[in-house]
C-alpha positions, 0 to 999 in steps of 0.5 A, a space after each residue: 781680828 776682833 780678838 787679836 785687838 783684844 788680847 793687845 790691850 790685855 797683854 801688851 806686846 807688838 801688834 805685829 807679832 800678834 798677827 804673825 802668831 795667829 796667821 793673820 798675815 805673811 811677814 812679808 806682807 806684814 812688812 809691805 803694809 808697815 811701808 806703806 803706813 809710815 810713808 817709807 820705802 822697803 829695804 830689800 836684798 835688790 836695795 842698794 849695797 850696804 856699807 858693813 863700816 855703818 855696822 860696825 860704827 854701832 856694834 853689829 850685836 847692838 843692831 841685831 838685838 833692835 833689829 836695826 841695819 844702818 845701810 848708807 849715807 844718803 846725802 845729808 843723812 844715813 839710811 837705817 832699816 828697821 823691822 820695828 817701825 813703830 819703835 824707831 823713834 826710842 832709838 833715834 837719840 842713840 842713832 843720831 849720836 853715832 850718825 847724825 840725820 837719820 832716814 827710816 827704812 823697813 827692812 825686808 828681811 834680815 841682812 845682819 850677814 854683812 858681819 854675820 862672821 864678826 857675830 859668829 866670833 863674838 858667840 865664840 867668845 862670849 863667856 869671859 876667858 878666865 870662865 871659859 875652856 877656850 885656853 886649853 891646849 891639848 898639846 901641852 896635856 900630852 907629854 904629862 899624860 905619857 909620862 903618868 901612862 909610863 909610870 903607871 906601866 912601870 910600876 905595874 911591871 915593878 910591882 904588879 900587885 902593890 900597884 894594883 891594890 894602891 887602884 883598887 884603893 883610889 877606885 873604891 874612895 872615888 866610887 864610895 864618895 861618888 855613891 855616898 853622895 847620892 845616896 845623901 841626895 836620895 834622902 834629900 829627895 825623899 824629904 823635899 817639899 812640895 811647892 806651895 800652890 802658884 801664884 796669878 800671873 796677871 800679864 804673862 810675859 813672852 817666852 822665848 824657846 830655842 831649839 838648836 837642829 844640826 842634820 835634823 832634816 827628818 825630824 822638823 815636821 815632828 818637832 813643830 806638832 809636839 811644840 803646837 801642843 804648848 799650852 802657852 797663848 802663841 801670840 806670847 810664844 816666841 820659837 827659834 829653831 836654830 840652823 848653821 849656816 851650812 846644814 842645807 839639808 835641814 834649812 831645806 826641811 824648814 823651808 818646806 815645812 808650814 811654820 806657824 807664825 810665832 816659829 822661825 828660823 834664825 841661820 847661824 854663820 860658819 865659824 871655827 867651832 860648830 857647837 850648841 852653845 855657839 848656836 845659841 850664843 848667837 841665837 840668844 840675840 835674836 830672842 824677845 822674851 825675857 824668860 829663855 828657854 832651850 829644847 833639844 830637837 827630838 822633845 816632847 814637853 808637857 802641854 803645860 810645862 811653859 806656864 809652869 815655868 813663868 809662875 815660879 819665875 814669877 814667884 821668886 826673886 831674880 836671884 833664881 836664874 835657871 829652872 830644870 824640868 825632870 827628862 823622861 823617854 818615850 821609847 823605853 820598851 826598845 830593846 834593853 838598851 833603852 830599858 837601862 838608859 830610862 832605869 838610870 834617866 829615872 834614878 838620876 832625874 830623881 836624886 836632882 831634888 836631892 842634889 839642891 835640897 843638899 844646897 849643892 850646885 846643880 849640874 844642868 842638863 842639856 833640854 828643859 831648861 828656862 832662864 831669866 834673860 838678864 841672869 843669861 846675860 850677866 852670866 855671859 851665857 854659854 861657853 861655845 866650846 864646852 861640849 857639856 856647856 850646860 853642866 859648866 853653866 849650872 857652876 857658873 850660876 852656883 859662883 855668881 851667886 845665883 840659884 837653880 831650881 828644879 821644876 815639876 814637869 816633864 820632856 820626853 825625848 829619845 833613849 839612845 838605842 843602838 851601842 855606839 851612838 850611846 858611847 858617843 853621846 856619853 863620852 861627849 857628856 864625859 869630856 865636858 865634865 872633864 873640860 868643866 873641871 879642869 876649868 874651874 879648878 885654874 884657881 881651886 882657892 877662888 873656887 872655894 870662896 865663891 861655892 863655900 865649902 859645902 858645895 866645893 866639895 859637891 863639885 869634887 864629887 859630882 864632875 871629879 868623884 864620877 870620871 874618875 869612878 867610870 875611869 877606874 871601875 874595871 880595876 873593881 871588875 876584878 873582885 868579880 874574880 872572888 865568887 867565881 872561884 878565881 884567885 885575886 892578885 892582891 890576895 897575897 899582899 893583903 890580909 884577909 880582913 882588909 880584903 874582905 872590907 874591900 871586897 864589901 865596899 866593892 858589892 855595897 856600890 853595886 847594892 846601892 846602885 841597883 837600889 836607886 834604879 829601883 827608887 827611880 822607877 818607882 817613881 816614873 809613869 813607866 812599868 818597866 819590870 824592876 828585873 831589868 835593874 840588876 842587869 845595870 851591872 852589864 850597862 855600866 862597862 859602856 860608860 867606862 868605853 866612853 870615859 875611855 873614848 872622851 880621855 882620848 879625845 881630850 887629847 887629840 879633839 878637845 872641842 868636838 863635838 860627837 853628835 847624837 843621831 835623833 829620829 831612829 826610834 822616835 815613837 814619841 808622836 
């Protein structure tokens, strides 16, 4: 207790909250003293109904983020429960302005469902509409997409040849600029700075960390141990583990599982979608730090990865809004599936330098993320119906006049090991990007005045340059033809010369690539063989299935969101 007091004079904060993150009390019990301390009574789920209008008349986001509850009118005044007592006196000018008289309560437990469906469609509607892809219809893509389809087949009929050579020519732009441009971030990479040693933090600010579980049920003990491991004072280290509403399985595991104090559980109301970005919308309102941070369910992150992230916070200006950690696996020798998904994590976690070095946006990935709180806000947070909500977000920083960082540590997470869970999961990554570009191109003009010309066209190639790269790779697969022995169509209507340029541009995209996976694992702490890297070319037709697979669901499931399984071959620890 001695120290408890201690670290509240040196670091501030709730001496509740301390005493919840050392275990030196149960919440319930904490709420039962703060009773009794302030003479007031303890609202509970057997107190009298509350009356949702009382809600409403503050705003429901509003009561959630203060973690107030107007209940009912009680003669001359309105009861409102507080899980804060010592705080209600900075609110009561604002409550007495909407209510009058005010009577203070502590509440038991949090009974924010009273309009926990309003808040479920404000966490859906959070970004602006004009910034979001919740306008778009699938039903109105169809009949143009039939009509280019036709067309397509017809010319192919027509004119086999010449169609095919007019592919071959788009695909090999598309796959050139796509690896030009990485090959420009690999020389970014390989020149970017070191940073300079980090500042003292006097006073570290709590953290808080939201982790979005949806059928996890297997995986929460595991999670819980490798977050302990954060070398972050716990009484500053605020953990959301973030459940829908309807995933009983799950609220189950956590219900069994000893959640440490400074670890909760925040239940998200059922809504039209169920998605990540929804979940943390929602969850967004429940944190107390002024630094977010988001983790998937099955990772890892360096024990000191958090006090990295609050010293370069602290070292730069609020125009810094978001910092991303490098992504790395910890079952890589599985089978050769995760060998090529750690060859190319490895490659592409490694050009990112290079990516920002360049002054281009940064695509964000889903995990290892940490924001400035205000920046979150003023950004309007996620698009809940994005299911690449994190690679949208990364643009919408760029537009705002923001920046993205790239921080020195590592999460490892699980490689994706089994074939269909791997298509899955990428075709989900491939019809985000789809989505984010189809969004952010409504107004092209707009676009280019917000990003400036460079990293306009970095967006082209990046989200544009990589579908279509995938799209259209099989019509390049033809020139493998050639060494086999096996005439190519186009060899009749192309003179040899020009063939042989396209055949060159095709083996120079194929060189590159495998030189990047050769780069990147030169760079990780994993000593996979560099022989594995050339059987990439085999590993490449997987991300066309599923381009293939996210183009159709474009069409018919938008919004869905195709869940990867995690905890299969979770040897992380």
């Amino acid at each position: 207790m001695v120290e408890v007091l201690r670290l509240h004079r040196s670091q501030g904060g709730r001496l509740a909250d301390l005493l919840l993150a050392r275990g030196l009390i149960r919440e319930e019990r904490l709420l039962a003293v703060l009773a009794e301390i302030w003479g007031v009574g303890l609202y509970s789920d057997h107190s009298p109904k509350i009356d949702p209008r009382l809600i409403d008349a503050f705003g429901a986001v509003d009561c959630q983020s203060l973690h107030l509850l107007p209940c009912q009118v009680i003669g001359g005044g309105t009861l409102v429960a507080t899980a804060h007592p010592e705080e209600f006196h900075r609110h009561c000018p604002r409550l007495e302005a909407v209510f009058g008289p005010v009577l203070m309560v502590v509440i038991e437990s949090v009974l924010l469902r009273v309009r926990g469906a309003g808040l479920a469609r404000l966490a859906e509607t959070r970004v602006a509409a004009c910034d979001s892809c919740r306008s778009y219809r699938a039903e109105a893509m169809r009949l143009p997409v039939m009509i280019l389809a036709l067309v397509a087949v017809l010319a192919g009929a027509l004119w086999p040849a010449s169609a095919l050579l007019a592919l071959v020519i788009v695909a090999l732009l598309a796959g050139i600029a796509f690896t030009g441009l990485k090959l420009a971030a690999l020389f970014g990479a390989l020149h970017h700075r070191a940073e300079p040693p980090p500042p003292v933090v006097v006073r570290l600010p709590i953290v808080s960390v939201m982790v979005a579980l949806y059928r996890e049920s297997n995986i929460a003990p595991r999670l819980i141990k490798r977050l302990g491991r954060l070398d972050y004072p716990q009484e500053l280290l605020d953990v959301l583990l973030v459940v829908e509403a309807e995933d009983l399985l799950t609220r189950e595991a956590l219900d069994r599982a000893n959640l440490p104090g400074w670890m909760r559980v925040v239940v998200v109301p059922d809504g039209t979608v169920k998605t990540k970005p929804r979940a943390l919308n929602f969850a967004l309102d429940h944190c107390r730090g002024s630094i977010v941070g988001v983790y998937d369910a099955e990772d890892a992150p360096e024990p000191d990865q958090i006090r990295k992230v609050v010293q370069r916070f602290h070292a730069r200006g609020p125009d810094l809004a978001c910092l991303q950690g490098r992504l790395e696996f910890y079952n890589p020798r599985i089978n050769w599936l995760s060998r090529c998904f750690t060859i190319e994590y490895a490659a592409w976690f490694r050009l990112l330098p290079g990516v920002e070095q360049l002054g281009l946006a940064v695509p964000l990935g889903g995990t290892t993320l940490f924001f400035r709180r205000a920046a979150l806000d003023t950004l309007g947070r996620w698009d809940a119906h994005n299911v690449t909500e994190d690679a949208d977000l990364g643009m919408r920083i760029a537009r705002r006049g923001f920046r993205t960082e790239l921080i020195d540590t590592t999460t490892f997470e699980e490689a994706t090991c089994r074939p269909r869970s791997w298509v899955k999961q990428r075709s989900r990554w491939i019809k985000g990007f789809m989505m984010t570009w189809l969004t952010h191109m409504r107004d092209p003009a707009l676009l280019w005045r917000e990003l400036g010309p460079r990293r306009f066209v970095g967006f082209q190639l990046l989200f544009g340059g990589s579908v279509l790269h995938a799209l259209l790779a099989p019509v390049l697969w033809t020139f493998w033809a050639l060494p086999l022995g096996l005439p190519h169509p186009i060899q009749a209507i192309v003179p040899d010369v020009w063939l042989w340029t396209l055949i060159l541009g095709f083996f120079a995209i194929e060189i590159v690539l495998i030189a990047f996976g050769i780069v990147g694992m030169g760079r990780t702490r994993h000593r996979l063989s560099t022989l594995w890297v050339p059987t990439m070319i085999l590993y490449y037709p997987l991300a066309t299935l599923a381009a293939y697979k996210a183009a159709w669901e474009m069409l018919v499931h938008p919004f869905y969101w195709d869940k990867t399984t995690h905890g299969e071959f979770d040897i992380g620890g």
